[in-house]
N, C-alpha and C positions, 0 to 999 in steps of 0.2 A: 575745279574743286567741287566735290558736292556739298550741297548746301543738306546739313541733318537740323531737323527744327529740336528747338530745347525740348528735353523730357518736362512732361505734366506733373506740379510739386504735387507732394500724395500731400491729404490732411489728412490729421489725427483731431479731435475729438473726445471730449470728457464727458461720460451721463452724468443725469442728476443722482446724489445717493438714494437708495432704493435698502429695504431690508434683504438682505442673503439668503438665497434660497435652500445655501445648504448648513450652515451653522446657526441655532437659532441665537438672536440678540447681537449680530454682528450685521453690519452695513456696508454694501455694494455700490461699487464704483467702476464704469468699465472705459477701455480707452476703445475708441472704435473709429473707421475707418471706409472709403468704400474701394470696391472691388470691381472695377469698366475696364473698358479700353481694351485695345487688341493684347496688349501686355498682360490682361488680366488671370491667364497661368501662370504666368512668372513670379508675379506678384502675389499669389496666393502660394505657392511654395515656400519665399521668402519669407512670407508672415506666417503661414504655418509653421518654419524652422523656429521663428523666434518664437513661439509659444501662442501664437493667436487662432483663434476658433471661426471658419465661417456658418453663417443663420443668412441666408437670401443673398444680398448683393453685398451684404456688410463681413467684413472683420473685426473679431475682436479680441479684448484680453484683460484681465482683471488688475486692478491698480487702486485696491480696496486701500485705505488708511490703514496704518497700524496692523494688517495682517497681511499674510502671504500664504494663506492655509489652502490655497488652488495651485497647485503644480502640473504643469506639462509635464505629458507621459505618453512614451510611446514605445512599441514593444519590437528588438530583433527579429525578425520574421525567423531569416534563415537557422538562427542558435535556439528558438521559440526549444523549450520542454516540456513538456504539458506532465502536471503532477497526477498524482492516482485519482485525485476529485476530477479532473477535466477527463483525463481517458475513460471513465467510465461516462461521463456527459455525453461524449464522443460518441461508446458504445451503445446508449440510449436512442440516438438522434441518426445512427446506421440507415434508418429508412426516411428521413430527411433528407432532402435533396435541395442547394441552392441553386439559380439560375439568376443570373446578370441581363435584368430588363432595364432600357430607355427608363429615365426619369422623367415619367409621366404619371400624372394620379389618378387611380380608380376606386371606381365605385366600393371595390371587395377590399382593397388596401383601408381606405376610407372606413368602413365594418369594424374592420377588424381593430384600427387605429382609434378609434372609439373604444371598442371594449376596453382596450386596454388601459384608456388613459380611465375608465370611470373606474376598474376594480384598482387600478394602482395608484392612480392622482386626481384621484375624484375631487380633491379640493386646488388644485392648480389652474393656472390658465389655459393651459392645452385641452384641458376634459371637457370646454366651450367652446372651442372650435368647430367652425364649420366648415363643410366639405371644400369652399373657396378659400377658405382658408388654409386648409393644408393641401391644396394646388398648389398655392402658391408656396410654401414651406418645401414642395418638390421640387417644382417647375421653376420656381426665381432664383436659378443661378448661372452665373456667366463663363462658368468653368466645368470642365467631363465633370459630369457629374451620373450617378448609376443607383438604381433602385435595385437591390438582392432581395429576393422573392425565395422564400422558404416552403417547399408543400413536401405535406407529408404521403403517406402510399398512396392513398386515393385522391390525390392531383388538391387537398385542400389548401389553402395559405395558411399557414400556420405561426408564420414570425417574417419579420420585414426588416431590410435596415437602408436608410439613403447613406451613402458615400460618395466621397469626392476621390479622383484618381491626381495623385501628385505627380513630381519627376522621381522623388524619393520611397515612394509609400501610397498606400490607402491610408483614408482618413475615416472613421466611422463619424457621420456626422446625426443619425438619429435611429434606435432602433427601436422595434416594437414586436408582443407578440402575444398567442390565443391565452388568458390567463387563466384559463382553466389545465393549460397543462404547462402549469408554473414548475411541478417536479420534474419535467424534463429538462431546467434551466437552458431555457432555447437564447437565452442571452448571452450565458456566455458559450453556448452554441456558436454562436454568431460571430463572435469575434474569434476563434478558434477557425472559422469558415475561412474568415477576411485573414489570418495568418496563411492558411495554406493553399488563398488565394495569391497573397501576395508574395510566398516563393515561387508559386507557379510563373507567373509574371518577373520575375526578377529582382523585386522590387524589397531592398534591405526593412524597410518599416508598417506596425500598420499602429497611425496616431489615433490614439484614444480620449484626447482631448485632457479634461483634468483630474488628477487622482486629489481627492480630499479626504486624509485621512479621518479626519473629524465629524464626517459625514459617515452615516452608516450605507446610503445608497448610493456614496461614491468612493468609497475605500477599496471596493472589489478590487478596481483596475490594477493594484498592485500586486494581484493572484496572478498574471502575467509574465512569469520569467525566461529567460532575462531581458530587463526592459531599460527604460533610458530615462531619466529625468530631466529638466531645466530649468540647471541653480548656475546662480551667479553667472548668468550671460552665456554658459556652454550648455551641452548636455553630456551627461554622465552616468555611468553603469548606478541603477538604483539599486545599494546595498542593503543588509541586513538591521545593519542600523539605523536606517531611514526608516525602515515600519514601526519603530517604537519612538520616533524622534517628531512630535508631530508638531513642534512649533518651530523647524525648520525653518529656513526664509530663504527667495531662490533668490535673490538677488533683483538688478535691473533688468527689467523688459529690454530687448536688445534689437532696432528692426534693422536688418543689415540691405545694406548698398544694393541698388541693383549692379549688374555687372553689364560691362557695354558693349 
């Protein structure tokens, strides 16, 4: 008989409350988690189905008091339709070119990843960051992980995004880009990329982490159709009636079994 040593218990973890970053006067609370071990793709899939986010070696996922205004959302690659706002975005960004670089930090990513955070989030924590810093926001993680490199005609970086590759899906885990050419909404350029990268690939999903309708700088993600939410422990076709429904509530966090 072979001898299989027991599986390592995963822990979970409760932060201290913190003020919400994205609805103002409401308080943040997250479950979190880490992410080793040679399993360590498995188990970021698993916890990405349930609705969890990875930041460096951690996973996480929000378990605020009294609200559920953060919804997992993640968009059908292969049924994606892109409405007349995105095909003309589309047709803006024709001399845009992305390229799938190693997840390693540079100097010109670094540039540019600056500019952006001072014109856009000049008062956040990220706009203080220093270059060792977002090394590490690249380089610290234990899973495929891929930096998409956006340059425009003349070979410039113009927009950047780090992603993790799933068994299901890309995951858009941070993206950034030149804010002076904010009218060619190279963001959701971006996610439009990672869609018809991820039919090229195979691959039915590309997770977008959380749509908050309440939030003006996270509501976008549900311009996406048709996409998928997760309420009440499944995920489900995100209807019509869900963009005008914003006190919704998805249910329990649900982190499912590994499989053996």
């Amino acid at each position: 008989m072979t001898y299989k040593p027991p599986r390592r218990p995963q822990f979970f973890y409760t932060t201290a409350p913190l003020p919400c970053p994205y609805v103002a006067g409401r308080i943040e609370r997250k479950v979190v988690t880490e992410i080793t071990g040679p399993d360590a793709d498995a188990l970021h899939d698993r916890l990405s189905r349930a609705g969890f986010r990875r930041s460096h070696n951690i996973a996480y996922a929000p378990v605020c008091p009294a609200c559920s205004a953060c919804v997992p959302i993640r968009i059908r690659a292969a049924a994606f339709a892109p409405d007349r706002t995105q095909r003309r975005i589309a047709r803006a960004n024709q001399d845009v070119e992305g390229f799938e670089v190693p997840a390693r930090a540079t100097a010109e990513q670094f540039a540019l990843f600056q500019r952006y955070q001072q014109a856009r989030h000049g008062d956040g924590d990220m706009a203080t960051m220093s270059f060792y810093d977002y090394r590490a926001m690249v380089e610290d993680t234990p899973i495929e992980t891929v930096m998409v490199e956006f340059r425009g005609p003349e070979d410039q970086l113009v927009a950047a995004c780090l992603g993790d590759r799933l068994g299901d899906g890309l995951s858009a885990v941070y993206s950034f880009f030149a804010p002076e050419l904010e009218k060619q909404s190279l963001g959701t350029y971006t996610i439009i990329w990672l869609i018809e990268r991820a039919r090229a690939l195979g691959l039915p999903y590309v997770y977008l982490g959380y749509w908050v309708p309440e939030s003006r700088k996270m509501a976008y993600k549900a311009r996406f159709r048709p996409s998928e939410i997760l309420a009440g422990g499944s995920w489900r076709a995100l209807t019509d009636a869900d963009l005008g429904d914003h006190g919704m509530r998805t249910g329990t966090l649900l982190v499912p079994e590994a499989a053996d």
